[in-house]
N, C-alpha and C positions, 0 to 999 in steps of 0.2 A: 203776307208777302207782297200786297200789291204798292204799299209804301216803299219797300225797301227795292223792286224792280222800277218804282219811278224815280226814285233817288239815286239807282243804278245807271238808268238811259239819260238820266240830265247828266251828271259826272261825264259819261264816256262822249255826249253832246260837248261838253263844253273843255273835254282834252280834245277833241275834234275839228276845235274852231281854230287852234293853235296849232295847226297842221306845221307848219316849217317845222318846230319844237318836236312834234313826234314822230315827225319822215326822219330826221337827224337820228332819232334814238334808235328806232328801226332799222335806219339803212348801217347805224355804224354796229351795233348788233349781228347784221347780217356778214359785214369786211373784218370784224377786227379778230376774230378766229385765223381765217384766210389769209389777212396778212401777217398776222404774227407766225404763221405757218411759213411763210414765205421769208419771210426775217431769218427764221433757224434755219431754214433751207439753204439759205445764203450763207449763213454764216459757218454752216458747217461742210460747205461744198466751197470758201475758202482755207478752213481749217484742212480740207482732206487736199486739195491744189496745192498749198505748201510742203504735205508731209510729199506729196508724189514728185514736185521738183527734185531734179536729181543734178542740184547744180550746189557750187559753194561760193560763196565771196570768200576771199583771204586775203591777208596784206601778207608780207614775207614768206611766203609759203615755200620756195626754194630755199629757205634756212631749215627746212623738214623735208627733206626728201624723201623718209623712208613713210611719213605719217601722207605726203602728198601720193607715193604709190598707193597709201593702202585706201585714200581715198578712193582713186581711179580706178580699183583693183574691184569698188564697193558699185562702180557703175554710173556714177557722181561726176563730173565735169568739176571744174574749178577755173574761176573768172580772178581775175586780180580786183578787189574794190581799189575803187578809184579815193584820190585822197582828203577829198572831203569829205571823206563815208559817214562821220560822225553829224556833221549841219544835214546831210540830203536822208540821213535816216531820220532826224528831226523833222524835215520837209515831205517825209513820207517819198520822198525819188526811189527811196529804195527799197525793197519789199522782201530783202532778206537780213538776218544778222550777219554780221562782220567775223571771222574767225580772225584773232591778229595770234600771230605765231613771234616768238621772241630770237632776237641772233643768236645766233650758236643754240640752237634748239638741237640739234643730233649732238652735238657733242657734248653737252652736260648729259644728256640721256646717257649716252654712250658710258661716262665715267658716274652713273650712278646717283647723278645729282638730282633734286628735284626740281622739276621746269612746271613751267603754268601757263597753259593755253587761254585766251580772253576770249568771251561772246559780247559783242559790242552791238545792244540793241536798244529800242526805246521804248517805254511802254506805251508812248499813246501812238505810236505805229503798231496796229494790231495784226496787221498784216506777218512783218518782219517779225513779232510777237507769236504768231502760230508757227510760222518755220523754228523756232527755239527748241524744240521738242525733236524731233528730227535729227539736229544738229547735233545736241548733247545726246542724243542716240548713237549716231555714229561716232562720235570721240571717246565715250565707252568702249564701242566695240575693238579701237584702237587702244586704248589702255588696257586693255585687258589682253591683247593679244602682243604687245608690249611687254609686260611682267612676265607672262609664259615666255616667250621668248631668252630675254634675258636669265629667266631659273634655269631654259634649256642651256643657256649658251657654260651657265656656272657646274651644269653638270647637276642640277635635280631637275626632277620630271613635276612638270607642269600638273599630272595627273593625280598631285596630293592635293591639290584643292578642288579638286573634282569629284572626293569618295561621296558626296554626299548629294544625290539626286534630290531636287525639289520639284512637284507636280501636284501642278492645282486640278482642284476637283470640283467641279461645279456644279451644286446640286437641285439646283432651279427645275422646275417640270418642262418638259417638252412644246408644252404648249401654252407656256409662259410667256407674254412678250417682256420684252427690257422696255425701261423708260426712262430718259434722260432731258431732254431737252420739252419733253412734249411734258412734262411733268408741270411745267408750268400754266397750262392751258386751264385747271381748276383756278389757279388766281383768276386768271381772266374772265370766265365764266360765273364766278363770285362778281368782281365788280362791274362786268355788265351789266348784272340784275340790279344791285345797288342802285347804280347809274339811271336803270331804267324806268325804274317805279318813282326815284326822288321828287323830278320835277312836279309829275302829277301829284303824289301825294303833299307837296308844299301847295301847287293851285288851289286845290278843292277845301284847302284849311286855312292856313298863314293868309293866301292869295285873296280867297274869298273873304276872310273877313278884311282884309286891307281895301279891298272893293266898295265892302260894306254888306255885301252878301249874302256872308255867312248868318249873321245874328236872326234876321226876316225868312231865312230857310229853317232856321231850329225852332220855330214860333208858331210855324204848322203845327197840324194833329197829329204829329207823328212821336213816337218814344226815343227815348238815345239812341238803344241799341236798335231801332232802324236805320236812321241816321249812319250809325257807324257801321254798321252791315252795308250798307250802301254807297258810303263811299270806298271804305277798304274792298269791297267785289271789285269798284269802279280803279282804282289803282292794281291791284294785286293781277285782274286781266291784264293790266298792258306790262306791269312785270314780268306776268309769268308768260305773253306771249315774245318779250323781248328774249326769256328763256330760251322758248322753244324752234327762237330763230336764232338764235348762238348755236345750238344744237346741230339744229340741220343744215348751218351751215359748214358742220367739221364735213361731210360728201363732197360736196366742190371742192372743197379746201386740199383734197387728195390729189385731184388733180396736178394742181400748182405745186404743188414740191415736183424740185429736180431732182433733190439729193437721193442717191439711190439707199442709204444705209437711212435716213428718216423717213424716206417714200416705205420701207420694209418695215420698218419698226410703229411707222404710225397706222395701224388697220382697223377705221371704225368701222363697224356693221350698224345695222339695224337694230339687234340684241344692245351693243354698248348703247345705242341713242335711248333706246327704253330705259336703261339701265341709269344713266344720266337725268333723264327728263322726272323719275321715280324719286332722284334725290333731291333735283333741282326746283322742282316746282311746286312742293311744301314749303322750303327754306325760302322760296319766293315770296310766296303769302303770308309768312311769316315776318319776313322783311318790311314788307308793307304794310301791313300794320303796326308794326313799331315804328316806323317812317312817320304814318298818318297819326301817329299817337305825340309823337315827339313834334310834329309841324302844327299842330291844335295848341299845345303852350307857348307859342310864338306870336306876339303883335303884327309882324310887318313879314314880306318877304324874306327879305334880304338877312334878318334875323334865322327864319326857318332853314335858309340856303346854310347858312353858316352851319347854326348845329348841323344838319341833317353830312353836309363834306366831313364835319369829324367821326359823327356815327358811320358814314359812309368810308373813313379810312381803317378807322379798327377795325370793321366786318372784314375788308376786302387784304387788313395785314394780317390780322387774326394764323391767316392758313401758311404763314412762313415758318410758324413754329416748326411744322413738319420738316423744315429745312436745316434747323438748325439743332434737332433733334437725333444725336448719332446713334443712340442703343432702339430698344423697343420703346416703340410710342406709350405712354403712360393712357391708366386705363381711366382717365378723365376725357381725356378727347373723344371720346365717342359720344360725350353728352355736351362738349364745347360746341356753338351752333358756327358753323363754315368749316372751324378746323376737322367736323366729323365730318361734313360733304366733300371738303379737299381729301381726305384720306380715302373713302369710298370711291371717290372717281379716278383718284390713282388705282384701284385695285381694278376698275373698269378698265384701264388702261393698258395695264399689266396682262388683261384675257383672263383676270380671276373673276371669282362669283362672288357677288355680294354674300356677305353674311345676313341674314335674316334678323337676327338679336340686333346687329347694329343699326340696319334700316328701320328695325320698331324703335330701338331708341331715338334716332334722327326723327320720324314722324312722331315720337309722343314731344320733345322740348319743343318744334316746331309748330302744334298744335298749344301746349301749353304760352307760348310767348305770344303767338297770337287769340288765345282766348284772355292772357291779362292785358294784352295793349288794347283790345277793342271794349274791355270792359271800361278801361281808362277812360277812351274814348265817349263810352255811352253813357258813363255816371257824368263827367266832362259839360257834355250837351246837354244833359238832362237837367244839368244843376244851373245853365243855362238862359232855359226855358222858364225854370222855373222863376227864376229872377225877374 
């Protein structure tokens, strides 16, 4: 053991020396939970500001009297837009959709004709883009109230399209939470770790031997799998402690939400951080050593950086499948390495319990990826040395 703990303390020595390199991975490990917390926070305490505006833009809106009563009848004010509406929604001046109402709106209604209301909005105002919802909400509640009408006024009752009650049932446990936006936090928690291990694990291999370093370190009395025992300890520590500072920083990160419906819905404990850290920091170690396995067949840096950003984009897109996945997850993903930790830490999120089957499968591929990448590594060195 005493080779592979001095091969240990020079590694973590010489990620040490490179301090800017590893306060940067640390510190944005610690913010990028927190702020991405704070992004959704924002973004869905604009989405809930537009639905609660109780104002409407219209152009011709006295060509609808009866539709402008039932606006104002609904609580809702109405502004006339102004007639550039179409450039200042481009310009973003404006932060709501356009309703344009057509001439002689009441009187084709009136004779049975069909008329057509416009929502005049723009997509990369996404402002005016969340008020959309809302809008065509309440122009619903007007067409609907419309037809009845009209059957009333022809002498049938509106109450034949009414025989047929529908009522959702919702059968989620009580102490289930919903996950929506926070669903996203496993991606990020994946490519943190990525992120966090890469650099080091390209130094202590690619770097080293670009230095010249490497070659004079394997020529000691030491065997591969020392060697690779000692570097991969020396990388998979600052992965797995860049983990377990993603982690602790979901607690602060509670704070910082304003939004009250994701301040409710996001509730980490101490139990989810276990929960998390249990899934998180095998895959970690596991990571890095495939990291340090893949940066050892690389001449130069700049080579290692390369590979190492594409390995680092598949692990970290890997977990979207979940996303685009609409029925029941297929029973491979639990032995796909990220897309089982993204699944697992959704069910963390949710307030459900880990399954125990799934956790032993996560920790056996996790242990098996890291016992052939370090074997790589040690026949690697060893064939090395022996040269």
């Amino acid at each position: 053991m005493n080779p592979i703990i001095t091969i240990f303390r020079k590694e973590i020595s010489d990620a040490m020396r490179d301090r800017r390199t590893l306060m940067m991975v640390l510190f944005s490990a610690l913010i990028f939970v927190p702020l991405l917390l704070v992004v959704f926070s924002e973004i869905m305490s604009q989405i809930e500001a537009q639905e609660d505006k109780r104002t409407v833009l219209a152009v011709n809106i006295k060509q609808a009297p009866r539709l402008e009563n039932f606006i104002l009848r609904q609580g809702y004010q109405i502004e006339n837009a102004p007639d550039d509406y179409e450039e200042k929604l481009r310009k973003k001046d404006l932060s709501q959709p356009v309703l344009l109402v057509p001439e002689h709106f009441d009187e084709e209604l009136a004779q049975a004709k069909k008329v057509r209301l416009e929502i005049v909005y723009d997509t990369s105002n996404k402002q005016a883009e969340f008020a959309l919802r809302p809008l065509k909400r309440l122009l619903d509640s007007y067409t609907q109230e419309s037809a009845m009408l009209g059957l009333t006024m022809r002498g049938v009752s509106g109450e034949i399209f009414q025989l047929i009650e529908i009522k959702e049932k919702y059968i989620g446990r009580a102490e289930e939470r919903r996950v929506t936006v926070t669903s996203m936090l496993p991606f990020a928690l994946i490519m943190a770790i990525v992120v966090g291990g890469m650099f080091s694990a390209i130094d202590t291999t690619a770097g080293e031997r670009e230095r010249g370093s490497l070659e004079p370190l394997m020529m000691n009395p030491v065997t591969g799998w020392q060697l690779a025992l000692g570097k991969w300890g020396a990388v998979a520590s600052i992965s797995m402690l860049v983990a377990l500072l993603t982690v602790l920083s979901f607690f602060p990160s509670q704070w910082l939400i304003r939004n009250d419906a994701l301040k409710a819905e996001f509730q980490f404990g101490v139990s989810d951080a276990l929960g998390f850290l249990l899934i998180l920091l095998p895959l970690a170690a596991s990571i890095s050593a495939l990291q340090v396995a893949l940066s050892l067949t690389c001449k130069s840096f700049k080579e290692a950086q390369v590979r190492n950003q594409i390995l680092s984009m598949l692990i970290s897109m890997a977990p979207m499948m979940l996303m685009f996945n609409t029925g029941r997850e297929p029973a491979w993903f639990v032995w796909a390495p990220s897309i089982a930790q993204s699944l697992m830490m959704n069910h963390v999120l949710k307030g459900e319990a880990l399954e125990l089957n799934a956790v032993a499968i996560a920790l056996l591929v996790c242990a098996s990826m890291t016992v052939a990448s370090l074997s790589f590594v040690a026949h690697k060195m060893r064939r090395v040395v022996m040269q």
